[in-house]
N, C-alpha and C positions, 0 to 999 in steps of 0.2 A: 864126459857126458855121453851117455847112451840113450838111442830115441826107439821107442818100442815101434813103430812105424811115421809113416807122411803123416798120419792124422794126429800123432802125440807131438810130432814134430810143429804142426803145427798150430795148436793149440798152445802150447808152450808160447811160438814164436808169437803169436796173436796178443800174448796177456804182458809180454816185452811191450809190443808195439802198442798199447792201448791208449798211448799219452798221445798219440798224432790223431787220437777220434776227432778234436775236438776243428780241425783244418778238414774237414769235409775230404779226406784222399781218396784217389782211385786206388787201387791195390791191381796188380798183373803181378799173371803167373808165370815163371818161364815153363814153358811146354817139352815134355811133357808133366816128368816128376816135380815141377814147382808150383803143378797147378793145383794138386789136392794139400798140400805146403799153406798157398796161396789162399782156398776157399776157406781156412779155419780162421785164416787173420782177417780176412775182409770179414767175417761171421762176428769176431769178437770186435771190430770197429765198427759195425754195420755200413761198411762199405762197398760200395757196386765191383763185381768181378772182370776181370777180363784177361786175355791173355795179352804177354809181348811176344811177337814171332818175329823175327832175327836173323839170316842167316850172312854167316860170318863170311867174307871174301878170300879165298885161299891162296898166294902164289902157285901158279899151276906146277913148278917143279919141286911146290917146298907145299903141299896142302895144307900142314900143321900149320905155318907161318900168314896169317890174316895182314893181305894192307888195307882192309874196309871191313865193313857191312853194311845193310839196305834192312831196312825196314819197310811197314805198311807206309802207302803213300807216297808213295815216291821219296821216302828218304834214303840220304844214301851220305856214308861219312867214309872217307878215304885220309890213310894214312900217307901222305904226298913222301916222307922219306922210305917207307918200306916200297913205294913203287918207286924211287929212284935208285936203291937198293939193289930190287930185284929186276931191276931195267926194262920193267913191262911196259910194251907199246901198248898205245891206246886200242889197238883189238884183244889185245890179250884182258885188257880189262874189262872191257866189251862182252868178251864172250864168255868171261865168268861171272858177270854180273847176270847175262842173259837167262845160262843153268837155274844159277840161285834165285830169282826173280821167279821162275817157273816153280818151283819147288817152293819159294815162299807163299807166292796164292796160291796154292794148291792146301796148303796145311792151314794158311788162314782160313779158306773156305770148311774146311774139314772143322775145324774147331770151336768155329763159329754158327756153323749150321746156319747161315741168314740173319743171324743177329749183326745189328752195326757194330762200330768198333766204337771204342770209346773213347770222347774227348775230352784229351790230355792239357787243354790249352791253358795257363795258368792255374794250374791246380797242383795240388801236392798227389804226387805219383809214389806209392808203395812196391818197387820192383821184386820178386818173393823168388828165391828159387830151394830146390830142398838141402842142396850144399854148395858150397865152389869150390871147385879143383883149384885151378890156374887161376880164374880171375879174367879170363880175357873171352868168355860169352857175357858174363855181369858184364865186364865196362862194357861191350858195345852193345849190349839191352840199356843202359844208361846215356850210353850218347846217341841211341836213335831216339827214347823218349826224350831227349832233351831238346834232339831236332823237331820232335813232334809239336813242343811247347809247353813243356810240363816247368813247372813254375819252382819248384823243387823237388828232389830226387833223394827216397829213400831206399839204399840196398839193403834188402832183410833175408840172413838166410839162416838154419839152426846150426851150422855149422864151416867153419874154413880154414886153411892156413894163415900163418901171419903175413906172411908174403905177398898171398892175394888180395888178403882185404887192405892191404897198403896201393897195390893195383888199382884194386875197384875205388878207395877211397880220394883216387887223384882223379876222376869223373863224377862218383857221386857228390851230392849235398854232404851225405850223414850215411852210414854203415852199423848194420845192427846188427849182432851175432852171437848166437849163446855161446857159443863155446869155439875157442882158438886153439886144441892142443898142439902140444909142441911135434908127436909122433904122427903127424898125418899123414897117412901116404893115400888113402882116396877116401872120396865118400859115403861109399857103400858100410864100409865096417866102421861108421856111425849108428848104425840103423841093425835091430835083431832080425826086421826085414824092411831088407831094400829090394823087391821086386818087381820088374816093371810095369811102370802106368799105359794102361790102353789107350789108344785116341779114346774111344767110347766112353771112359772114364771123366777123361777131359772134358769132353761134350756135355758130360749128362751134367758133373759140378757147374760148368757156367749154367748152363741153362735153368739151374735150381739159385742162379745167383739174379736177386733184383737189379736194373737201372736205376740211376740215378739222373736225371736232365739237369745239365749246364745251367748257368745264371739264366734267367731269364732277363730279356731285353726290355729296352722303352725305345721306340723310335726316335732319330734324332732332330730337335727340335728344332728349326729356324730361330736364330735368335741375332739382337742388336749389340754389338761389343762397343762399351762405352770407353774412349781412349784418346785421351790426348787431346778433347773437345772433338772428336770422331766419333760415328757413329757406324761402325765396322759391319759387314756380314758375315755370322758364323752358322754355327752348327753346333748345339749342346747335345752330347749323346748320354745318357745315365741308364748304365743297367741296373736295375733291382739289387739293393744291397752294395754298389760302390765304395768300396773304400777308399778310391781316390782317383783324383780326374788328373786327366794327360791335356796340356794345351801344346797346341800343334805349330811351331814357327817357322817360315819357309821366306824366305830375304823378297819373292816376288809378290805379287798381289792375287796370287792364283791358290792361293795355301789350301781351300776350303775343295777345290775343284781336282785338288792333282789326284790324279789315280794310285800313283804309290802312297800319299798320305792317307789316302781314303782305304787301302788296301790295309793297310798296319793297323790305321784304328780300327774297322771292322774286326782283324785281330784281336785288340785290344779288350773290347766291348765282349765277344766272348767268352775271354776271360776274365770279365767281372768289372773290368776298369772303365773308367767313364772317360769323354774325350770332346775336347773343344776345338772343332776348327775353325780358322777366322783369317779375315784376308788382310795383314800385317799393312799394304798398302791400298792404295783408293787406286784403280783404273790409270787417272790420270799419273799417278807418280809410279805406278809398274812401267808406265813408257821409257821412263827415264831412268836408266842408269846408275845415275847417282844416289839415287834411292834408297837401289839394290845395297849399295855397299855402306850406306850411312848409318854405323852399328847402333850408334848412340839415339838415334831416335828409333829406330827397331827397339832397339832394349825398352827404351822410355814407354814406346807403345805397348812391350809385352807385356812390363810391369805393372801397367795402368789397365790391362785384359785383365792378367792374373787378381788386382784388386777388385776388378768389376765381378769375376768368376764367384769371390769368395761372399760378395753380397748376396749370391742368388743358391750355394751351398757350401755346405758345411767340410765337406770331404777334402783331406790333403789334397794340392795341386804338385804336377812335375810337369818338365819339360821334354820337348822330342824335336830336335833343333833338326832340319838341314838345310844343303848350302850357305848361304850364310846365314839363315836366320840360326843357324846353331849357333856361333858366334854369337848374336844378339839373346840367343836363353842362356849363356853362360854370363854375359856381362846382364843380362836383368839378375842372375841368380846370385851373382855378386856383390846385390844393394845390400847394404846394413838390416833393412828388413824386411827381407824377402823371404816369404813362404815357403819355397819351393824346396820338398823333401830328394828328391832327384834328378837329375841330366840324363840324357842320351841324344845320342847324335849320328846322325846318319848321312854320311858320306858329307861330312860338313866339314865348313871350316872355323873353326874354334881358332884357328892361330890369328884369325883378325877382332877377337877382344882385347887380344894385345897384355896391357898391363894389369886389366881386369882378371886374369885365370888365376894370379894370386888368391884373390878374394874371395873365387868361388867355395863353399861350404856344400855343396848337396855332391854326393856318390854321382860321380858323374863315368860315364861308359859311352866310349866313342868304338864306332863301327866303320870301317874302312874296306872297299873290297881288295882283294890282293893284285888287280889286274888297273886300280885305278891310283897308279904309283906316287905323281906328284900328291896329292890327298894325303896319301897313306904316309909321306915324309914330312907332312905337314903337321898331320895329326901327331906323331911322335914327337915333332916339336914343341905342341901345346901341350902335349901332356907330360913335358917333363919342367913345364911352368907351372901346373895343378901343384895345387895344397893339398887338396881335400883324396878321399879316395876315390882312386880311377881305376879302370879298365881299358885297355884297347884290344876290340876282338874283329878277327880280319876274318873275311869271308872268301872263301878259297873262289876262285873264278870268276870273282863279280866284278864289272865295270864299274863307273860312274853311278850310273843311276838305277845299277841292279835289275839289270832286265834279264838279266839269265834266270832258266826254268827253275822257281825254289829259293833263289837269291832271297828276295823282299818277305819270304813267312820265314827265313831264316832271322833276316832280322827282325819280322815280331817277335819269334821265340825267344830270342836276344833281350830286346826290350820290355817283353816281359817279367822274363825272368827279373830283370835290374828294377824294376820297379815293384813290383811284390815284394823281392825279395826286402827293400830295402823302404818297405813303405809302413809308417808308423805306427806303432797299436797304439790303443787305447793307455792315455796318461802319457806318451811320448816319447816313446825308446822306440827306434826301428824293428820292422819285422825278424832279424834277425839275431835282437839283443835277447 
């Protein structure tokens, strides 16, 4: 397969990808040659443009050799074996993060000309570049959008090795590509011309490219959660268009007030999903103790939320369990008939539903951070009592309660992703069926 330029390149690649219009996607371009690649496929989706800008981390003795990359925003994904590897002390990582960081807002600025960047938060992400060599700038344009929050990940490009796209396909969702031949040796002698794209070029395409604005909100509502002959205080948040609402369970009586739960659902909300938080216990019985730990009326009361929820909408409910109230969303998710399309759990402990983890049924995804040890031996224990499908994804540096800088939108993007992706269409088959 032979491409007469970027513009046939992609046009072609645009009329491939025309089946994902119907998921509203952002499409990015990797900069520079995947940007005029990029503008033919958002043109054929009518999708909003933007670039991804990326720079890879180099071992200082080995450049070729990446143990990270950093994106916009302070993302930043590190390879923990290639820096044990190449035995980098923490200023050697420091001081190549520092370079690249200078050189990354420099080209974002450049490329963007004052336009915002665009929000990736549960939404289907189009990543475009005009070929891949190697495969190792695609995957980490894939796993900094995916730290950004992008809800699923598509890599599209007109042309690659087999080798790479097996690369990029162990980070992305899904891998699109016209053509694989077996003689590759670069990307250039794909193209009758491959000649270089101008910043200026770059510039002028997004700027001829429309926004698109995020869900649109509804403020969250005060509301009465009816439970257990209880009359709970919550919080109903529904963005425009919700496909399904998240209830929030947390073992104390403070569920509605925490600032991490409050932080993740805000997450949530703009990416589309709706969110109940409600205070599992009364004042009086958060004093006590025993409260905390009493799974089975936790459950009873989340179960008896989740039925109050579905009187007042229509949309799939899941859960977002921590401390122990995870625990209590796994054994409510375990009644014979329970709603709940999904689990996620944060820094919880699932290992006190005990004999209940058999039963659960919903895609459940426990998060653990790496630094919060006994948890994280814990969770592997309940999840090798799970029935149903699971996940455990550990969050490199974080403690108990994820207060490190990025921790906690690590785990929205997390649980976002787990709940989109696995969240029901219409007639009843999961998002992903």
């Amino acid at each position: 397969m032979l491409f007469t330029d970027r513009d046939d390149a992609g046009r072609r690649l645009g009329a491939e990808l025309a089946r994902y219009a119907p998921d509203r996607p952002v499409v990015l371009g990797l900069p520079r040659g995947g940007v005029p690649v990029a503008f033919h496929v958002a043109h054929a989706l009518g999708a909003p443009l933007d670039v991804i800008v990326v720079r890879k981390l180099g071992v200082p003795s080995q450049p070729e050799l990446a143990f990270g990359a950093i994106g916009e925003g302070g993302v930043r994904v590190i390879s923990e074996d290639i820096v044990r590897r190449g035995r980098l002390r923490p200023q050697d990582i420091a001081a190549v993060e520092e370079a690249e960081q200078a050189e990354l807002t420099r080209r974002a600025a450049r490329y963007r000309a004052g336009r915002p960047q665009e929000d990736l938060r549960g939404r289907t992400v189009i990543v475009v570049d005009d070929g891949i060599a190697t495969g190792a700038t695609a995957a980490a344009a894939c796993r900094v959008v995916r730290a950004q929050g992008a809800a699923r990940i598509v890599m599209a490009a007109p042309v690659a090795p087999p080798d790479a796209l097996a690369r990029v396909g162990a980070v992305a969702d899904e891998v699109v590509c016209l053509g694989s031949p077996p003689g590759f040796s670069s990307v250039g002698q794909w193209y009758r011309d491959f000649s270089q794209t101008p910043d200026e070029e770059v510039v002028a395409l997004l700027a001829q490219s429309p926004r698109r604005p995020a869900p649109a909100e509804r403020a969250g509502a005060e509301v009465e959660v009816e439970a257990a002959g209880l009359r709970l205080p919550g919080e109903l948040t529904l963005p425009t268009g919700a496909g399904a609402v998240v209830v929030f369970a947390h073992g104390s009586g403070s569920s509605r007030r925490s600032p991490r739960n409050r932080l993740v659902a805000a997450d949530l909300n703009r990416a589309g999903l709706g969110t109940l938080l409600f205070d599992l216990l009364t004042p009086a019985e958060e004093a006590d103790r025993r409260y905390v730990f009493d799974i089975a009326a936790l459950a009873a009361r989340l179960a008896a939320a989740t039925h109050w929820l579905g009187t007042r909408t229509p949309v799939p409910p899941a859960y977002f369990g921590a401390s122990t109230g995870a625990a209590a969303a796994l054994a409510a998710a375990a009644g014979p008939d329970s709603p709940v399309y999904a689990v996620v759990s944060r820094g919880g402990r699932p290992d006190l539903a005990g004999s209940l983890l058999a039963g659960v049924r919903a895609p459940t995804l426990l998060i653990v951070g790496s630094r919060d040890r006994q948890v994280l031996a814990l969770n592997r224990e309940a999840r090798a009592r799970l029935r149903c499908e699971s996940r455990l994804e550990i969050v490199e540096g974080a403690t108990h309660l994820f207060e490190e800088p990025g921790a906690l939108h690590e785990v929205s993007a997390l649980a976002e992703h787990w709940f989109t992706a696995h969240r029901p269409r219409p007639g009843g088959s999961p998002a992903g069926e």
